[in-house]
C-alpha positions in Angstrom: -246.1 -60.6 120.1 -248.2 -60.4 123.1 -249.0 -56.8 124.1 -250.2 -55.2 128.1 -251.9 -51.9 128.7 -250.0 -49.9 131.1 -252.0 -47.0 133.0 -251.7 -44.0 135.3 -254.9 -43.7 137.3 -256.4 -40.7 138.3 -257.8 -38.8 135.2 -261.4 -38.2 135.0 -263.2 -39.4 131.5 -264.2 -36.4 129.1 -265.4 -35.9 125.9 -267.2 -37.8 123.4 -266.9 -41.5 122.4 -268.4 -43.2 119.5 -269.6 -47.2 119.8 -269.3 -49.5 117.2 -271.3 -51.9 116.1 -272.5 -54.9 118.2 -270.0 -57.9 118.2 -272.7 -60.7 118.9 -275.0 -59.5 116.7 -272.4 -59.3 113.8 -271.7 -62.7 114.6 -275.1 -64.0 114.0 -275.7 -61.8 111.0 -272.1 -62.8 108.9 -273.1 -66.5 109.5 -276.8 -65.9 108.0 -275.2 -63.5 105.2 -273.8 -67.0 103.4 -277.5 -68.5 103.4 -277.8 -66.9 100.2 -276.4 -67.0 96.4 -276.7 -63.4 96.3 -274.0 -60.6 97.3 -274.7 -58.9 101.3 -273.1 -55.9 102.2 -272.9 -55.4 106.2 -271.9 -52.1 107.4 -271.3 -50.7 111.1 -269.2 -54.1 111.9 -266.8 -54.0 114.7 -263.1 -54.6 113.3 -262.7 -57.1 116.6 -260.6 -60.2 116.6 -263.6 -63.1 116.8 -265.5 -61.2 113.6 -262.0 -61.3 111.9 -261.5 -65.0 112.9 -265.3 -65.6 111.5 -264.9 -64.1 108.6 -262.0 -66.4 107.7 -263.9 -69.0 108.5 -266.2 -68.0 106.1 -263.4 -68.0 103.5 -262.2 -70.7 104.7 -265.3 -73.0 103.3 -264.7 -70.9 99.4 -267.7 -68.0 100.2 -266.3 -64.8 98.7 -265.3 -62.1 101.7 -264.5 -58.6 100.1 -263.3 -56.4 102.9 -264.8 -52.7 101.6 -263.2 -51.0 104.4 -262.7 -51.9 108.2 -266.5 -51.6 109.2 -267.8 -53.4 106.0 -267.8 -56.2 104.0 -269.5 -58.1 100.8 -270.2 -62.2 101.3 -271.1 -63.9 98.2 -272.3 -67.7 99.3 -272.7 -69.3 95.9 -269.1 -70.1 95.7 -269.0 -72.5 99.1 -267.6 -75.5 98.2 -267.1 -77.2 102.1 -269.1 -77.6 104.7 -266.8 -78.8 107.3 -264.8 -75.7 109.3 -262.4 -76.9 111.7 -258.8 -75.0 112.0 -257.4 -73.9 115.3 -258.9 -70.2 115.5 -262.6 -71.1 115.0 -262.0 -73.4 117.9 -261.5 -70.1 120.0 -264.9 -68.4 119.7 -268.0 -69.6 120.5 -270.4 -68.3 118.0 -268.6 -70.9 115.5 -271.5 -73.1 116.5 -273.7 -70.6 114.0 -272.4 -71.9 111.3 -273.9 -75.3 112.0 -277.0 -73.1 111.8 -276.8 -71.3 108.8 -274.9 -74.8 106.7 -277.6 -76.9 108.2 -280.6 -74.4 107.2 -278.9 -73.7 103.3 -277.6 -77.1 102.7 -278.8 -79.3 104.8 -275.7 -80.5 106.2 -272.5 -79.1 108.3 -269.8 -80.3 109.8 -268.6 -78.1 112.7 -265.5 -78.0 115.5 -266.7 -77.9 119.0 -266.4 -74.2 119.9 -264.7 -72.0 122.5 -264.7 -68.8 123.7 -264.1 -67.2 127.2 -263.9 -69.5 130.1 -266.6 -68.2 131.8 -268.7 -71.4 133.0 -270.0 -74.2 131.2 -272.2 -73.0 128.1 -273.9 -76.6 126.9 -275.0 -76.6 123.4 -277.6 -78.9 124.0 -280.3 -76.6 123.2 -279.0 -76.1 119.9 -279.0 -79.6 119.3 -281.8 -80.3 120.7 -284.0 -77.4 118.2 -281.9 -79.3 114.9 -283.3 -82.4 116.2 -286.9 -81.2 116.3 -286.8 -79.8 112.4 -285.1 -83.6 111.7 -282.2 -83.3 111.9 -279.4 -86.1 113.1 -276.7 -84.7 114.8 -273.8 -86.9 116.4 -270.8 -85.4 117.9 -267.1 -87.1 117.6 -263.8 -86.7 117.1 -264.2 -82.7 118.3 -266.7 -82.0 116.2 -270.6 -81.5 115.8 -271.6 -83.8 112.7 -275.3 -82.8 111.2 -277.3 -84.0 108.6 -280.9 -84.1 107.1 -282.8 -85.4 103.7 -285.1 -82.4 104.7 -285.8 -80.1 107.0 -289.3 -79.8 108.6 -290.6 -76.9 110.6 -291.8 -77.8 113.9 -292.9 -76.3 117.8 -289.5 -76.3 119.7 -289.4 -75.5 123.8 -286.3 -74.2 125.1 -285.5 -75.5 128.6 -283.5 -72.5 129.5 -283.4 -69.2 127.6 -280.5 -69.4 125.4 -279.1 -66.9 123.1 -277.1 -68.9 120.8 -279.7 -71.7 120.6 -282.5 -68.8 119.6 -280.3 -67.6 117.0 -279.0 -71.0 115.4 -282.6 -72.4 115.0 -284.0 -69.2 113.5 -281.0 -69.6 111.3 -281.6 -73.9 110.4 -285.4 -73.2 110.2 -285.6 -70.0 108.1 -285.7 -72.2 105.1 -287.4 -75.0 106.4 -290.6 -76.7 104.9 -293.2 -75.2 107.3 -293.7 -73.5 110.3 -291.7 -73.3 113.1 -292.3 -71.9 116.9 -289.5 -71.3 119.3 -290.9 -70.9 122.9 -289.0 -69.7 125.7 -287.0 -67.5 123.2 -284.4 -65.3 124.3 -284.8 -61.4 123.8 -281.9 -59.6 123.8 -281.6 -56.9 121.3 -278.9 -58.8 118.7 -281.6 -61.8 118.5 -284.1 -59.2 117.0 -280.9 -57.8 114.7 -280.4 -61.2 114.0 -284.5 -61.4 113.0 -284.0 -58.3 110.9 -281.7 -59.2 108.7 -282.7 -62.4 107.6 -285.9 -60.8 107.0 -284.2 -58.1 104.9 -283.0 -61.3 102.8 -286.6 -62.5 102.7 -287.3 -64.7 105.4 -290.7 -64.6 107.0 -290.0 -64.8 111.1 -292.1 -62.6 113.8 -291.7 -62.0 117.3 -288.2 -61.9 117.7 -287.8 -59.6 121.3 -290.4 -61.3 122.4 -290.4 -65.4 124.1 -292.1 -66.5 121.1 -290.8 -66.4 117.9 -292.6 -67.6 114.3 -290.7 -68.4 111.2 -292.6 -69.6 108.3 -290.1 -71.5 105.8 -289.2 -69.9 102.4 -287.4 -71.4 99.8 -284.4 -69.0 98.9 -282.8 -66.1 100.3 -281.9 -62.8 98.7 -279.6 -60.2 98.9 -279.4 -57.2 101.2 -277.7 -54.7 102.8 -277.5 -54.2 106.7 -276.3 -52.2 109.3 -275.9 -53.4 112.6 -277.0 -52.2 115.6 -274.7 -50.4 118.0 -273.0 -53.0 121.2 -274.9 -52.6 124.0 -271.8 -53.9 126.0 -269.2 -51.6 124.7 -271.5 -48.5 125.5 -272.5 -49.9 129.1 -268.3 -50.3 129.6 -267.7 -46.7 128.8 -271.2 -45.6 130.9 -269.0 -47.5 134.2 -265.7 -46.0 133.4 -267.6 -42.1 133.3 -269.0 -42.8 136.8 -266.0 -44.4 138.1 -263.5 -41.7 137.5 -265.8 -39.0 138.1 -266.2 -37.8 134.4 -268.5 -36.9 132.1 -268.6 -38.5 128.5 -271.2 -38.2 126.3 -272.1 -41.8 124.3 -272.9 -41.8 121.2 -274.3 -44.1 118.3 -276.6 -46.1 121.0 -280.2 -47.3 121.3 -281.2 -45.8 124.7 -283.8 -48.6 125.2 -280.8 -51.3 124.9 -279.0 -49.7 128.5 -281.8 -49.0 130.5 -281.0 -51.6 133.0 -277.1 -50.4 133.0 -278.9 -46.7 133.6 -281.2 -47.3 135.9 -278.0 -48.9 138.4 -276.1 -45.7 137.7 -278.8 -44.3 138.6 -279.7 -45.5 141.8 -276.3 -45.5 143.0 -276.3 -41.9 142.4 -274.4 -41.0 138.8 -276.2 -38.7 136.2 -277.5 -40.2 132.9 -279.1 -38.4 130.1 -280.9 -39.8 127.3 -280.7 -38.7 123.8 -282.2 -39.8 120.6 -278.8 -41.7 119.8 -276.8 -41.2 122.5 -276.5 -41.4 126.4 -274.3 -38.7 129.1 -272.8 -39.8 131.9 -271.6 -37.9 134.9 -270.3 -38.1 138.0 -269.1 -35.5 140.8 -269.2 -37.7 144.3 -268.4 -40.9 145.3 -271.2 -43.3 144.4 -273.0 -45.5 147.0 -274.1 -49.2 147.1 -277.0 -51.0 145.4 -277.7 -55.1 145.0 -277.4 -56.1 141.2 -278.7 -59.6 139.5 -277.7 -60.7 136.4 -280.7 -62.1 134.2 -281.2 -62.1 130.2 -282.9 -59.7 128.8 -284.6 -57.1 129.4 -282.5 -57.6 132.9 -279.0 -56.6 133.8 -276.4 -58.4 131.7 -274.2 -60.8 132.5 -271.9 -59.3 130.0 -271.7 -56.0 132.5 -271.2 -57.9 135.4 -267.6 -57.2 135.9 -267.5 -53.8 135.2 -270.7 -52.8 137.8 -268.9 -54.8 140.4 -265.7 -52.8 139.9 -267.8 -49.3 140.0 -269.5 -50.9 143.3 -266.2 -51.8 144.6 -265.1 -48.2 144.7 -268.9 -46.7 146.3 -269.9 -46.2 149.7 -271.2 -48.9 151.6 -272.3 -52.8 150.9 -273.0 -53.9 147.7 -274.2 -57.5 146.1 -273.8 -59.0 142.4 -275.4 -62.4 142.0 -274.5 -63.9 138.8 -277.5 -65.9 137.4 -276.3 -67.0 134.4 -272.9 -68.0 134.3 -271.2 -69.9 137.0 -267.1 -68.9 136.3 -267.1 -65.5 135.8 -265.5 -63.9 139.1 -262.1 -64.5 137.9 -261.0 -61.3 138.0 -262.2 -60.5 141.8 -258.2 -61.9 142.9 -256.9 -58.9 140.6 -259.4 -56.4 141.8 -257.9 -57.5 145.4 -254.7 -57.1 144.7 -255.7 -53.5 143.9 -257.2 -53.2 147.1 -260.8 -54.0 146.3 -262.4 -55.7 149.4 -264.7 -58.4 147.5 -265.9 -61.9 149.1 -267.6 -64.4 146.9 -269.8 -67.0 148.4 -271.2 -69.4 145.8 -272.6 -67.3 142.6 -273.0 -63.9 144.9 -270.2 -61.3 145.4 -270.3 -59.2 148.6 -268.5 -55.8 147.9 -267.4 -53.4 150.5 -266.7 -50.5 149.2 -263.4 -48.8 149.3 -262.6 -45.4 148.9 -259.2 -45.9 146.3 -257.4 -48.4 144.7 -253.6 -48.7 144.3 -252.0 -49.6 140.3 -250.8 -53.4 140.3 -250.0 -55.7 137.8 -252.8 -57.6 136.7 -253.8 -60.0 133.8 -257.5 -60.0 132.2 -259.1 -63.2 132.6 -261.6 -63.1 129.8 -263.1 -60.3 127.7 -265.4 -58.4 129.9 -263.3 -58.9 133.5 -260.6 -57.6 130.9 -262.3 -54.4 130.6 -263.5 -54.0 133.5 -260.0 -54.2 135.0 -258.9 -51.4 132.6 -261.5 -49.0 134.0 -260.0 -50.6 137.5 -256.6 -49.2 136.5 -258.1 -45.9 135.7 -259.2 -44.7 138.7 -256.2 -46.4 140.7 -253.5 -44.5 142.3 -250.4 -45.0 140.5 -249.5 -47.7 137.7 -251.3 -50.6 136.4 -250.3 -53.0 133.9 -252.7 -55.2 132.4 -251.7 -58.3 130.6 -253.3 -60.9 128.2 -255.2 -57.4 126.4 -255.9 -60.4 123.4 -259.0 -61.5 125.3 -260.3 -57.7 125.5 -259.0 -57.4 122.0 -262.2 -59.9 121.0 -265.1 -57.3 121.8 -263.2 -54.0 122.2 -262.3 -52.1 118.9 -259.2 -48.9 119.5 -260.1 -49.4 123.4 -256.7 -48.0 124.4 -257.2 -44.8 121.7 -261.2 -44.3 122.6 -259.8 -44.2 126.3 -257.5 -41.8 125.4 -259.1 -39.4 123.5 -261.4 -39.5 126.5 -258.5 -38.1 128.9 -257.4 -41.3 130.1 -253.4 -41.8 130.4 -252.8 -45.3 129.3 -250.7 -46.8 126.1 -250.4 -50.5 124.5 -247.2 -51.4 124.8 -245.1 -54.9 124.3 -244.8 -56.9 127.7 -241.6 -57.3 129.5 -240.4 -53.8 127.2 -238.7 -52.5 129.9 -238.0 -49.3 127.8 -241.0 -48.6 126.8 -242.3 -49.2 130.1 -240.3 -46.8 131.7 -240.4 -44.2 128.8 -244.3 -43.9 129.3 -243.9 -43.2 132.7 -241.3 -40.9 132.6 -243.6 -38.5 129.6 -246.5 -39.2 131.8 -244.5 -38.3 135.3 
């Protein structure tokens, strides 16, 4: 049954809230854990709909998943009897395609659907394809899916044409256990690559430089076991650093790697919210209304294009004229029509928003068009004068663990409820008046 979020604007955020671990690096990381014979044990994994569908996945090609709790889990590989993975979930999430990586790299062969994800713009694998090629790989792509095969796998000096996340992360996965050296240039750095790095490291693979553009991985020929933790979402913290300064709260963040948000905290900054740094954690507060700034989406160490919606909705809501150019994905101002039907006043020309700033928004009924535009919306209902309902919550429910109850606990008014319950609808706002 399909589920909305209905919420009462108008509380300010309070409190603590604690961030989980980081979806995209727990992607990378469960599909390297089945590169070895050997039992992993991950910790600090987000209990999020695409690491649930991943896991399955897994399962579904005979590794051994053993849930120990909801933030960790045991992956034995030596029991994989398949490598072809195609069933109608894995279709819907795009880090699918690192399972070609890890199946190709282990067993020299894999046979994976085309994946998905949020419609956000076109995301070409070509890169990827291009990096098997280059350690000798064949790859041919029919019938849905991405067919790859090699008698051996060679190290060898790979350019990447644009920087790529997933394409970093799936070649350090095939070449790991390749005969040889291999070089990635042009390597993205964003903080799950270097997660990714670390733990297949911990397993005993030999690759340096990751965080950097150049990235060497000397072959080895097995992988061991290990146990990780992974690092905290850089995304999920930034959302709830937007929704303090938009309602005017002050929330103290916790389990975070400062370093990971310091373009998210130098925006807030400059539009004139407070942000402390801790060892682990991040405050931010807001008294006044916020003003206007110009904001660029670019990989790392630059803003993200995963906190492009939510900025926009803070900016939408601050004094003066603000722009977001989106650099790296072409379809991702979807939600601009909802935040106008709130009563943002948003213009977009090409891949650049122009905000004017409003001073309120009214509660609507809106539906999240991916996972982040999802959030952001929610932090758009929070501040907004009245009642929101937001509908289609399953794409937030992909990258967001509990984000109703860690809203809550924060002082915001809002509740997951059925769509279309009329009753329940009416029974929240009657308790909440």
């Amino acid at each position: 049954m399909e589920n909305q979020y209905i919420i009462k604007g108008g509380n300010p955020l309070h409190g603590e809230v604690v961030i989980g671990g980081a979806k995209n690096a727990a992607l990378g990381i469960l599909a390297a854990a089945i590169m070895t014979d050997e039992t992993v044990t991950i910790d600090n994994l987000p209990n999020v709909r695409d690491i649930n569908v991943l896991l399955t996945a897994i399962e579904s090609i005979g590794a051994t998943v053993k849930r120990l709790g909801p933030h960790e889990v045991q992956i034995n590989g030596s029991t994989i009897s398949d490598v072809t993975i195609d069933y109608d979930s894995i279709r819907k999430i795009r880090a699918s395609y690192y399972l070609l990586g890890a199946l190709l790299g282990k067993y020299k062969k894999a046979q994976v659907a085309l994946p998905g994800g949020c419609d956000i713009g076109s995301r070409p694998i070509d890169q990827h394809l291009k990096g098997f090629r280059a350690l000798g790989a064949t790859v041919n792509i029919e019938y849905g899916m991405i067919n790859t095969f090699a008698d051996a796998l060679m190290g060898n000096h790979i350019y990447l044409d644009v920087v790529s996340v997933g394409a970093t992360i799936n070649i350090m996965l095939a070449s790991c256990m390749a005969q040889g050296r291999t070089v990635i240039e042009n390597a993205a750095k964003e903080p799950h690559i270097v997660d990714v790095a670390n733990f297949l490291n911990s397993m005993g693979a030999n690759i340096k430089g990751a965080g950097t553009d150049k990235i060497r991985i000397d072959g080895v020929d097995r992988l061991h076991a290990s146990e990780y933790s992974i690092i905290p979402d850089q995304i999920e913290a930034g959302t709830f650093m937007v929704a303090a300064a938009a309602t005017k709260g002050d929330v103290l963040i916790r389990n975070v790697i400062p370093k990971h948000l310091e373009a998210i905290s130098v925006k807030l900054i400059e539009i004139g919210a407070k942000v402390e740094e801790f060892d682990d954690a991040v405050r931010v507060s807001a008294d006044d209304r916020l003003g206007h700034t110009q904001v660029k989406t670019l990989p790392y160490p630059g803003f993200p294009t995963d906190m492009q919606p939510q900025i926009a909705t803070l900016l939408a809501l601050s004094n003066g004229t603000s722009t977001v150019t989106e650099s790296i994905f072409e379809n991702r101002f979807k939600y601009v029509d909802e935040l106008a039907r709130m009563g943002a006043n948003i213009k977009v020309e090409g891949n650049v928003a122009i905000i004017e700033g409003v001073t309120g928004l009214t509660g609507a009924s809106i539906t999240a068009p991916d996972l982040r535009a999802g959030a952001a919306l929610v932090v758009a209902g929070l501040v907004a004068d009245g009642f929101t309902t937001v509908d289609s919550i399953h794409f937030i429910e992909r990258g967001y663990e509990d984000f109703d109850k860690k809203m809550t606990a924060l002082g915001a008014c809002m509740e997951k409820i059925p769509v279309d319950d009329e009753r329940e609808l009416q029974k929240f706002k009657m308790k909440v008046g």
